[in-house]
GURONU-195984 format. One line per field, with one value per residue (C-alpha): residue number from 1; x negated, y, z. Coordinates in nm, 3 decimals, padded with zeros to 5 digits, always signed. Layout:
N
num c(NUM, ...)
c1 c(X, ...)
c2 c(Y, ...)
c3 c(Z, ...)
END
This chain:
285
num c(1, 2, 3, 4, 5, 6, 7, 8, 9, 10, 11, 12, 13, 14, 15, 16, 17, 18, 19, 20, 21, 22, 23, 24, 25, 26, 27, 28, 29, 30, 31, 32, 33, 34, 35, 36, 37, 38, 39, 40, 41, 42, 43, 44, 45, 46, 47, 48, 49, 50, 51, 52, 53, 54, 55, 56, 57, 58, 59, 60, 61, 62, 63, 64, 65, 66, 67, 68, 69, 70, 71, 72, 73, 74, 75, 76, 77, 78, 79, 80, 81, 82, 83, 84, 85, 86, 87, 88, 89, 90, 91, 92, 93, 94, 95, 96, 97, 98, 99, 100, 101, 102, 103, 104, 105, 106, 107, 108, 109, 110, 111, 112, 113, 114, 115, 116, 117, 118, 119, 120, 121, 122, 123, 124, 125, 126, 127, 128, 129, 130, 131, 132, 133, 134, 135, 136, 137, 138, 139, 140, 141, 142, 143, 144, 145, 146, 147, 148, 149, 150, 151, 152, 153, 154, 155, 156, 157, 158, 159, 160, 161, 162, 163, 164, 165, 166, 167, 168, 169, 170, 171, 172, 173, 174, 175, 176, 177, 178, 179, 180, 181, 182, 183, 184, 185, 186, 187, 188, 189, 190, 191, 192, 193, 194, 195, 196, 197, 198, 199, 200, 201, 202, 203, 204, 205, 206, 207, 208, 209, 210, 211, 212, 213, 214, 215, 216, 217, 218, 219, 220, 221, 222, 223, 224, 225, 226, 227, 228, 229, 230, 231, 232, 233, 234, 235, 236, 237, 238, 239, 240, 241, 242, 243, 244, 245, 246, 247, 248, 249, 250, 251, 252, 253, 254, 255, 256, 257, 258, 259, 260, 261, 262, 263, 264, 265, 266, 267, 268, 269, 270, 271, 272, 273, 274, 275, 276, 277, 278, 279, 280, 281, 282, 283, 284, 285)
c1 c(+04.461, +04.417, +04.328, +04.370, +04.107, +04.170, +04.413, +04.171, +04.274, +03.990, +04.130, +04.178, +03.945, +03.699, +03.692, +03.625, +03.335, +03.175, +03.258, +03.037, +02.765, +02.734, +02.793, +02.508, +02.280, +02.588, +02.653, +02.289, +02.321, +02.664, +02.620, +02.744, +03.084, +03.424, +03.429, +03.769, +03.675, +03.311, +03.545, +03.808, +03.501, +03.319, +03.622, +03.672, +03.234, +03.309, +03.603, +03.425, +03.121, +03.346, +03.496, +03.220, +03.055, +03.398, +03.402, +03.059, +03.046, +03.397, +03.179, +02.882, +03.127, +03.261, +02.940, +02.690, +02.627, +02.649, +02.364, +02.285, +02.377, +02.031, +01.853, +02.140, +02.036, +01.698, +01.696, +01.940, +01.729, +01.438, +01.624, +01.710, +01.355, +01.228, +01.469, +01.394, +01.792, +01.936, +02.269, +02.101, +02.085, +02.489, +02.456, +02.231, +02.428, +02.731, +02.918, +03.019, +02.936, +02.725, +03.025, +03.018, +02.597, +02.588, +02.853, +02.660, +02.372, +02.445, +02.637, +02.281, +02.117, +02.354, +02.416, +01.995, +01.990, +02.288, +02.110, +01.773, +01.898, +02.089, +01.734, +01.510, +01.493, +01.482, +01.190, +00.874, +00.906, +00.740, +00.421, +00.650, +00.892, +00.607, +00.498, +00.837, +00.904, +00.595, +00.636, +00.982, +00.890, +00.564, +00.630, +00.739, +00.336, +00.219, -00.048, -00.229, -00.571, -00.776, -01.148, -01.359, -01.526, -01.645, -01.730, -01.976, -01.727, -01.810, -01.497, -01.382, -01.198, -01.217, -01.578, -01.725, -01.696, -01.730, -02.127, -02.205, -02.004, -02.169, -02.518, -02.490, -02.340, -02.604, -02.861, -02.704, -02.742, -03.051, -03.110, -02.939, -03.144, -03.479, -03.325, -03.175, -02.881, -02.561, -02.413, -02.715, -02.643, -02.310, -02.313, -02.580, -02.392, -02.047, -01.794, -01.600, -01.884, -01.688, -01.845, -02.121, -01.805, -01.635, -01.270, -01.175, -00.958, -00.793, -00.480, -00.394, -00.144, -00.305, -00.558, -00.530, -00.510, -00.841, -01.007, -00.856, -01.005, -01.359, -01.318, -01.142, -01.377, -01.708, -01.840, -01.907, -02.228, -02.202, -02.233, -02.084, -02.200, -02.061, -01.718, -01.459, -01.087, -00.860, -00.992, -01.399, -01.682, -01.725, -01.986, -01.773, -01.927, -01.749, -01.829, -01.630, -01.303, -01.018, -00.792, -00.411, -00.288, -00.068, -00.216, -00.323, -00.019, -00.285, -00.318, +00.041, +00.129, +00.194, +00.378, +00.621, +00.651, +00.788, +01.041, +01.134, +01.164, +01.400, +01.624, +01.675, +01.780, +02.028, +02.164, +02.197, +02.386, +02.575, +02.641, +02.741, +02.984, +03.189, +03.220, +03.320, +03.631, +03.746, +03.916, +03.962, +04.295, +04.253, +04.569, +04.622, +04.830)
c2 c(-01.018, -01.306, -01.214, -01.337, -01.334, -01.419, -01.685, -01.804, -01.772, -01.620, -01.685, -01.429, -01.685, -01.645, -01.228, -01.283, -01.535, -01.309, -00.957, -01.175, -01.220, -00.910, -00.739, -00.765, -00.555, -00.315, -00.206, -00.079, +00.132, +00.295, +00.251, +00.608, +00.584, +00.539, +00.177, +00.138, +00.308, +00.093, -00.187, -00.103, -00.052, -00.384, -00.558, -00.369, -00.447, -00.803, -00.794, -00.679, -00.913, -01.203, -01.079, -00.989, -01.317, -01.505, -01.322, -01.369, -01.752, -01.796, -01.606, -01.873, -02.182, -02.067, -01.970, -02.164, -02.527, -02.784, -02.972, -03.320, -03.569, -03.670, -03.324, -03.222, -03.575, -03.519, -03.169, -03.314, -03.579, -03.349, -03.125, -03.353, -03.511, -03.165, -03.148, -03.363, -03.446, -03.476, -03.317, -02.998, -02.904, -02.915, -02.655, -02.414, -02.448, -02.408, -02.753, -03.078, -03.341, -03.422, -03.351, -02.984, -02.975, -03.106, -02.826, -02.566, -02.627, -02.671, -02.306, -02.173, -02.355, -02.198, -01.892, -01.820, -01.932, -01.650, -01.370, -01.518, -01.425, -01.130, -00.948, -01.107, -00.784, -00.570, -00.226, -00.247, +00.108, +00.417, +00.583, +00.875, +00.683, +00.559, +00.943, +01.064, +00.811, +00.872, +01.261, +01.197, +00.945, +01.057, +01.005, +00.619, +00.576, +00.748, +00.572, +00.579, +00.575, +00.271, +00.179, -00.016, -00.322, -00.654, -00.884, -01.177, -01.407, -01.742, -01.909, -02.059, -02.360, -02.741, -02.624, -02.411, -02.405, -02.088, -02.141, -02.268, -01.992, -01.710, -01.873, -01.867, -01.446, -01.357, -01.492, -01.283, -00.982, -01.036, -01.023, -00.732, -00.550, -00.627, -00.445, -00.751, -00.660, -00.684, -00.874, -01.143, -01.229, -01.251, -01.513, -01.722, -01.732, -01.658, -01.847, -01.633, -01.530, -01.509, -01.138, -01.117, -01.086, -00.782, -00.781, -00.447, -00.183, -00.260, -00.064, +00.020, -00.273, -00.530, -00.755, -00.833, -00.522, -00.594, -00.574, -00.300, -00.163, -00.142, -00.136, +00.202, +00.331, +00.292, +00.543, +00.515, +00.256, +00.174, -00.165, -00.291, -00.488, -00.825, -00.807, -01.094, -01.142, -01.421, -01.633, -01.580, -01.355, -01.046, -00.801, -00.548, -00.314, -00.021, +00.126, +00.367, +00.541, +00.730, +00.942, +00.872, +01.034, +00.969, +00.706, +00.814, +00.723, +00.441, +00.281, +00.241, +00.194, -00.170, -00.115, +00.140, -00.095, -00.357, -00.135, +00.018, -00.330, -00.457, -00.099, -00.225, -00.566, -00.430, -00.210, -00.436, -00.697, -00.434, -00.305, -00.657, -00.704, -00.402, -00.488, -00.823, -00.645, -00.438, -00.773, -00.915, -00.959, -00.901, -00.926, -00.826, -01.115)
c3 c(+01.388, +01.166, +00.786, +00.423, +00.216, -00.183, -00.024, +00.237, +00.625, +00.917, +01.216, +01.505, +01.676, +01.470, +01.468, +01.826, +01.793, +01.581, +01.777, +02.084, +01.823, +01.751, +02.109, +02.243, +02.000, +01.941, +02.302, +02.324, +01.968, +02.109, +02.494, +02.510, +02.295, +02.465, +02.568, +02.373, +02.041, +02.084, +02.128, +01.816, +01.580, +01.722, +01.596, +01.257, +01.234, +01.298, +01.063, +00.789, +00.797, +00.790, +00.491, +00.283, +00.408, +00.277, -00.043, -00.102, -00.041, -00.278, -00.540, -00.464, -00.446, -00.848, -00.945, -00.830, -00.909, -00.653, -00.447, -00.534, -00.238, -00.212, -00.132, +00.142, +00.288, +00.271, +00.425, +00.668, +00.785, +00.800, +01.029, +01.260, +01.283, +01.408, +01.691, +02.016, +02.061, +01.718, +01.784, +01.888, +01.445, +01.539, +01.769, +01.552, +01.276, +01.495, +01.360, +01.528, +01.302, +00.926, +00.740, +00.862, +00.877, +00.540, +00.391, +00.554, +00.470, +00.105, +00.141, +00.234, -00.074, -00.304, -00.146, -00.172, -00.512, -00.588, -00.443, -00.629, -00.895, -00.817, -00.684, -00.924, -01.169, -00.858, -00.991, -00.780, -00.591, -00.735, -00.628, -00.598, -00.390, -00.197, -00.100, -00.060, +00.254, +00.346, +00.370, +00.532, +00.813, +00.907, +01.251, +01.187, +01.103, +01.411, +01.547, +01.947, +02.029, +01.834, +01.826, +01.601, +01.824, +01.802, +02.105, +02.221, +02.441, +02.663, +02.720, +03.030, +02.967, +02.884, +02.709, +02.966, +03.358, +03.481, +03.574, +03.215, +02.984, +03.264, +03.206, +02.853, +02.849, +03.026, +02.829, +02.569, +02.725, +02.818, +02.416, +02.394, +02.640, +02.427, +02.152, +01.946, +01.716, +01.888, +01.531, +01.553, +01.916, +01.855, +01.611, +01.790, +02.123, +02.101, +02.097, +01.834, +01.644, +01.294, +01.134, +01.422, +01.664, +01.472, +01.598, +01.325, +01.438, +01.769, +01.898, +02.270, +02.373, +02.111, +02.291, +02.714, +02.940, +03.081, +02.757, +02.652, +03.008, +02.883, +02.509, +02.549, +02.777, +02.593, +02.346, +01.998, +01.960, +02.296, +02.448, +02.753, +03.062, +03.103, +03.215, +03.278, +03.156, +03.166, +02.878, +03.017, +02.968, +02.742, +02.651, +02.369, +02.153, +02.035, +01.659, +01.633, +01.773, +01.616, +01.793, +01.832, +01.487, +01.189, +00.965, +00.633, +00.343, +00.216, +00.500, +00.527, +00.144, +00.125, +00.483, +00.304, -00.038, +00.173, +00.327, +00.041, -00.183, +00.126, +00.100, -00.262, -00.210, +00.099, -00.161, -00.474, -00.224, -00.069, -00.468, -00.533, -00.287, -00.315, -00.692, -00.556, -00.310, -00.540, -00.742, -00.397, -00.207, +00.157, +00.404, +00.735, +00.894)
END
């Protein structure tokens, strides 16, 4: 099952390596397809990234100029300074000695630089592309139930014992109950005061479950009692809560430009490398 590429050999060894790479995240997309058609079409998958990966890297080797000695060393160095045990950069880059490291990481250098330049006159996607996806994935932007809030928060930790950070909460809400603004107390005794405590809009599943306990229990301009969590003492205000819904296309505009720019560069590459097998030579051995 070995194959030729433009002259250059990938072994039936390595078909397998990459079939195990890719197994794991396959078998859940097409856990119900008959194990041995999942299993011929993991191997034609597997087959096919190592070609276009092969054909894609000759096109870098003959296009691309080569990295001076002294970067590769440098990055090299830098790699291995990052790691506790030296030798593990072998194992994440899958080699066995600086030789290898040093070719593959000069393949990533160039191969970057190619596709630089390949995606550099990429469009920036239309408003009307923008609304289209929009329109047609609404339910991709469906959102649960969120409030508004901001906190006042003691911590217990190396700064506060728990007597201490309670102390100083409750002299907050002792503020609080006089009628002093919840934003002023915030930011003269909490320990997050950034924005008189204001933590924006907050999603179900965001912050710790027993926040989320209270926050989503409150009413709009309601303040809580004091209330402890893992990381110390609370009092949360709520200022307003929006139903679980479908966010608004501007709230999600820059979320749908940045799919849309990476659907372009997939394509372009993809684009690229079927111009690039059409010249190629690819054998079955």
């Amino acid at each position: 099952m070995a194959l030729l590429v433009n002259g250059e050999r990938i072994e039936d060894s390595a078909i397998h390596r990459e079939a195990e790479r890719l197994r794991p995240d396959y078998e859940k997309v097409f856990a119900n397809m008959n194990p041995e058609q999942r299993e011929a079409q993991l191997l034609d998958w597997s087959k096919e990234n190592l070609i276009e990966r092969a054909l894609l890297q000759q096109e870098v080797k003959n296009s691309e100029p080569e990295i001076p000695e002294n970067r590769l060393e440098a990055i090299i160095a830098n790699l291995k300074k990052e790691c506790k045990n030296p030798q593990d950069v072998y194992q994440d880059f899958e080699v066995r000695d600086d030789e290898e490291l040093k070719h593959s990481v000069e393949m990533i250098i160039r191969t970057e630089q190619k596709l630089e330049k390949l995606l550099k006159n990429l469009p920036t996607p239309s408003g009307n592309a923008i609304k289209q996806y929009y329109d047609q994935n609404k339910e991709q932007f469906r959102t649960g139930e969120r409030v508004r809030a901001a906190h006042i928060v003691k911590y217990v930790d190396w700064r506060n014992d728990e007597q201490s950070a309670f102390a100083a909460i409750n002299q907050a809400y002792e503020d609080l109950k006089i009628g002093a603004a919840f934003e002023i107390v915030a930011d003269k005794y909490s320990d997050c005061a950034d924005r008189g405590g204001d933590l924006g809009i907050i999603s179900k599943g965001q912050m710790a479950e027993e926040f989320e306990d209270v926050v989503f229990n409150l009413g709009t301009g309601q303040v809580s009692n004091i209330f402890r969590t893992r990381f110390g003492f609370h009092i949360a205000k709520v200022y307003e809560r929006y139903p679980a819904d479908i966010a608004a296309l501007e709230e999600v505009k820059s979320q749908i430009m940045d799919i849309l720019k990476e659907q372009m560069r997939q394509a372009a590459v993809h684009e690229f490398i079927d111009r690039l097998k059409i010249n190629a030579k690819i054998e079955d051995l």
